[in-house]
C-alpha positions, 0 to 999 in steps of 0.5 A: 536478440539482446534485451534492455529492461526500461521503465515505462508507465504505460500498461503493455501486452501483459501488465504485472497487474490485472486491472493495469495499476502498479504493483507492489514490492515487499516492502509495500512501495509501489513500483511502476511496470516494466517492459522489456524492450528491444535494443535496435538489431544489428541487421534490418531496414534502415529508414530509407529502405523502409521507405522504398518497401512503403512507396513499392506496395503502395504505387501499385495499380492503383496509380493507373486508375487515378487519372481517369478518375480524376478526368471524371469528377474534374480537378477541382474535386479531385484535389479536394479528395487527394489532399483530404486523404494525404492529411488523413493517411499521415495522420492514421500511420502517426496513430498507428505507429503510436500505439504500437510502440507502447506495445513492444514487449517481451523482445517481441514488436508488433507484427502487424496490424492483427497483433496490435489489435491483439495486445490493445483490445482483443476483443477488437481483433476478429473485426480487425483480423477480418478487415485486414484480411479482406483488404489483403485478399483483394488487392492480391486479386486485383494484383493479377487482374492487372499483371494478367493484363500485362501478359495480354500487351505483352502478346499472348492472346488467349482466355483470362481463366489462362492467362491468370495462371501465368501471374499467379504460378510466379507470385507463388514462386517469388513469394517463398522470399519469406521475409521483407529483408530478403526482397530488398537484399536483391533488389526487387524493391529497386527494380519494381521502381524502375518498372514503375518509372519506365510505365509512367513515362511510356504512358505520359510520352507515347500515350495516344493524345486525342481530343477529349473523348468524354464529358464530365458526368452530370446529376446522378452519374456525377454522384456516382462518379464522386463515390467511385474517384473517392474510395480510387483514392482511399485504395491507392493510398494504402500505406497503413496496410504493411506500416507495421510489417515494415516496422517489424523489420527496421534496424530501429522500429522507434524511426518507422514514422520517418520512413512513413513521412518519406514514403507518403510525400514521395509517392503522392507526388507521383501521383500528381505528376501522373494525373497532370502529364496524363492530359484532360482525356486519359483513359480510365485504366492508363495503359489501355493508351498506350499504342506503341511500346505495348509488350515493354510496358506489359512486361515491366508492369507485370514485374512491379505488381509481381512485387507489389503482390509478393510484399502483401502475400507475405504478410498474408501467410505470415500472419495465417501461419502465425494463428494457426500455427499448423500451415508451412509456408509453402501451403499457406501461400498457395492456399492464398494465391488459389484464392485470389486467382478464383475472386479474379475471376470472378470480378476480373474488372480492374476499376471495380475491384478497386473502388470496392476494395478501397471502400469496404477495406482500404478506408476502414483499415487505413484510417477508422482502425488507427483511430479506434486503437488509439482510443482504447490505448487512451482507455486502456491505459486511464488517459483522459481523452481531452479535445485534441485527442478526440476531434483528431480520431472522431474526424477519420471514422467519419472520413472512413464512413463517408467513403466506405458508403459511397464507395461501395454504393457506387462501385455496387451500381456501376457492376449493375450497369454493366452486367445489364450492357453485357447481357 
């Protein structure tokens, strides 16, 4: 790749000096540190592209859970959650993609977010790598819960151990594409879309429309309610989680904050299309109202999760390959969908494994982690950290708190109770 040499002030990976001041030439004048940068590539994402691969991860699963949550807190709480996360998120990806753009080097960005937390602190990577880890390992999961059910309205009636296999033997095949570009080069960013489009659409038309079924919670079972439509929200605003893949790949990395502030509006407004056209009574997981056009619609949300899981394995193997540097890609994949395929199993309950991964990973690595890496680039780089460059980050880690507590704790209670029905 062609380089450029810039100047920058600002301290990188591997600072000409220990402690990051300037260095000194032989003549004894200070000269200030340089990275070497990279010219924009000729081939890769544009800022459209980019913001199709944002909006295909993060409309997963997640929006079919989103109006029954909404029908269990009401529209009042709900709003105030939804418009509190799209602040947040837009705010944290603004973070994100600050810092990562002052720790380019070498004619190397940022991989991902591991990598940033590598160059900035790396005494902060193992938490992060294991957050962002997690993160991915659940999703993947609740990736084949879903597409599971999708083979289950598609027709084929047999055990859940069985029909997880179907999902996870094609996401392996379909995730030896190793790289985001070659998925957008044929098309599977465009066609999970159109699936997508066609599901909604199915489930706000022919969706049954019965009178209200249910109440909404009061006392306890509201609390429990809250926590759980809470961290529901924070998992389907996972927009941070690739950020920084997708960056990596763009033709002009410095125009990532473009494509995040496309991406965001645009698949927040599917949301609030979804859960308005959905009704007052919805079910909690969109499909189970569906009574007519069951296998088209398990079919196409088979195919839009297929993609969905696909852009997250990448990302997955990419980086375990990049640390071990021992795994080829067709092994670390596997050894990751083996995974998965076993905790979707284990919690093969699609409401439940979403609001514990949105509370013990979604919430901490879409907005606490942004946050904490900005401040040790405020740090590392001798920047007096003044009001408006404390409040901002201060608010997400108290967000993140608050959902990663009364999410899990709910989610947590809400598993009890049901285990004590089934048993």
């Amino acid at each position: 790749m062609d380089v450029t040499l810039v100047q920058s002030p600002l301290r990188r990976h591997e600072p000409s000096h220990p402690h990051g001041e300037s260095a000194e030439s032989d003549d004894g004048r200070e000269t200030p540190d340089v990275a070497i940068l990279p010219v924009k590539a000729s081939s890769g994402l544009g800022i459209v592209r980019a913001a199709l691969l944002l909006i295909a991860e993060s409309v997963g699963s997640g929006v079919l859970a989103l109006p029954g949550q909404a029908a269990h807190v009401g529209a009042g709480w709900f709003a105030a959650f939804f418009l509190l996360n799209i602040a947040a998120n837009l705010f944290a990806g603004y973070l994100l993609l600050l810092v990562g753009d002052n720790y380019d080097c070498f004619g190397k960005p940022v991989g991902d977010v591991v990598d940033l937390a590598d160059r900035v602190c790396p005494a902060a990577r193992p938490c992060v790598q294991w957050i962002w880890y997690g993160n991915l390992v659940f999703t993947l999961s609740q990736y084949i819960v879903v597409m599971s059910n999708g083979v289950h309205l598609a027709g084929m009636r047999t055990s859940f151990p069985v029909l997880s296999l179907i999902p996870a033997a094609v996401v392996l095949a379909l995730s030896q594409l190793s790289t985001l570009i070659s998925i957008t080069q044929r098309g599977l960013v465009h066609l999970s879309l159109i699936a997508t489009g066609i599901i909604l659409v199915l489930c706000i038309t022919v969706g049954k429309s019965a009178p209200p079924h249910r109440d909404h919670a009061r006392g306890s079972a509201f609390i429990l309610s809250l926590g759980t439509a809470l961290s529901s929200i924070s998992f389907a605003f996972g927009s941070q989680r690739l950020l920084l893949n997708v960056r990596r790949e763009m033709v002009d990395a410095a125009k990532a904050s473009r494509a995040l502030y496309i991406a965001v509006p645009a698949f927040s407004t599917i949301y609030v299309i979804v859960v308005v056209l959905s009704g007052p009574s919805p079910a909690d997981f969109l499909l189970d109202d569906l009574q007519r056009y069951r296998q088209l619609a398990g079919s196409l949300l088979f195919a839009h999760i297929a993609v969905s899981y696909t852009l997250n394995l990448q990302a997955l193997a990419s980086t375990a390959i990049r640390i071990t540097d021992k795994v080829s890609w067709p092994v670390a994949t596997a050894l990751a969908t083996v995974c998965c395929w076993l905790i979707a199993n284990a919690v093969p309950q699609f409401a439940t494994l979403a609001s514990l991964t949105g509370a013990l990973t979604s919430a901490p690595l879409n907005l606490a982690i942004p946050a904490y890496l900005y401040w040790q680039h405020l740090r590392v780089n001798h920047h007096t950290a003044s009001a408006h460059r404390f409040l901002g980050p201060c608010v997400l880690l108290v967000l993140s708190g608050a959902i990663c507590m009364a999410g899990t704790s709910s989610a947590l209670i809400e598993t009890l109770q049901l285990w004590r029905k089934r048993s």
